[in-house]
N, C-alpha and C positions, 0 to 999 in steps of 0.2 A: 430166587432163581439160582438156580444149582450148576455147575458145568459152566457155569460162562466163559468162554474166552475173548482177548483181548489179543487185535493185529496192531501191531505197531509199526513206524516208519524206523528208518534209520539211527533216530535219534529220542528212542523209546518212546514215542509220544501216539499216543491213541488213533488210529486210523479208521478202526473198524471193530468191529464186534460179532463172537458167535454163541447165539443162543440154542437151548434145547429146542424142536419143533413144537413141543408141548407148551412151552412158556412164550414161544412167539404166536400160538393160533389162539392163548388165553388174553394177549395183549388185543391182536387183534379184534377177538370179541369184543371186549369192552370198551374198542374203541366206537367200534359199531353203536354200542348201546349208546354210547356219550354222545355221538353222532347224532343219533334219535332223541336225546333228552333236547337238544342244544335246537332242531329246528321245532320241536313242540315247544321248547319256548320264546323261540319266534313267532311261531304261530298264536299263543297265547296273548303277547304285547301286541297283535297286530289285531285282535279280534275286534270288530265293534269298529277299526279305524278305517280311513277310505283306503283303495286298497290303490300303492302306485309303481305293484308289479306283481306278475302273477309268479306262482309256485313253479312255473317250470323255467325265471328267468331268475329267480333266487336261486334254486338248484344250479345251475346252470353255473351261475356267479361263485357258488362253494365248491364246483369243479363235480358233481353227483347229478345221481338224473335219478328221475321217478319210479323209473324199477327198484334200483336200491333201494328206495323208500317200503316197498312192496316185499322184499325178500323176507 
């Protein structure tokens, strides 16, 4: 990441951070993706077991809803 800046407080200590738009929408992507890896293997460990909540109250519980799953 190139360009980074760093906001500090009074006492030089790290408050905040500015990145390029480019390297904060490449962050985002890939969180996306990790996002997607992380409940397909949820879904994986749960296959074949009884089921004791449906997908829209695990979504729901990670703070995501079923569109985002869909985009």
């Amino acid at each position: 990441m190139a360009n980074v800046q760093f906001i500090t407080d009074d006492h030089g200590n790290r408050t905040a951070v500015i990145v390029p738009l480019e390297d904060w929408e490449k962050t985002e992507k890939a969180k996306d993706v990790l996002e997607h890896i992380y409940f397909a293997g949820l879904i994986d460990e749960r296959k074949g077991g009884k089921a004791t909540t449906g997908l829209d109250s695990l979504l729901d519980e990670e703070g995501r809803s079923r569109a985002e799953l869909e985009s």
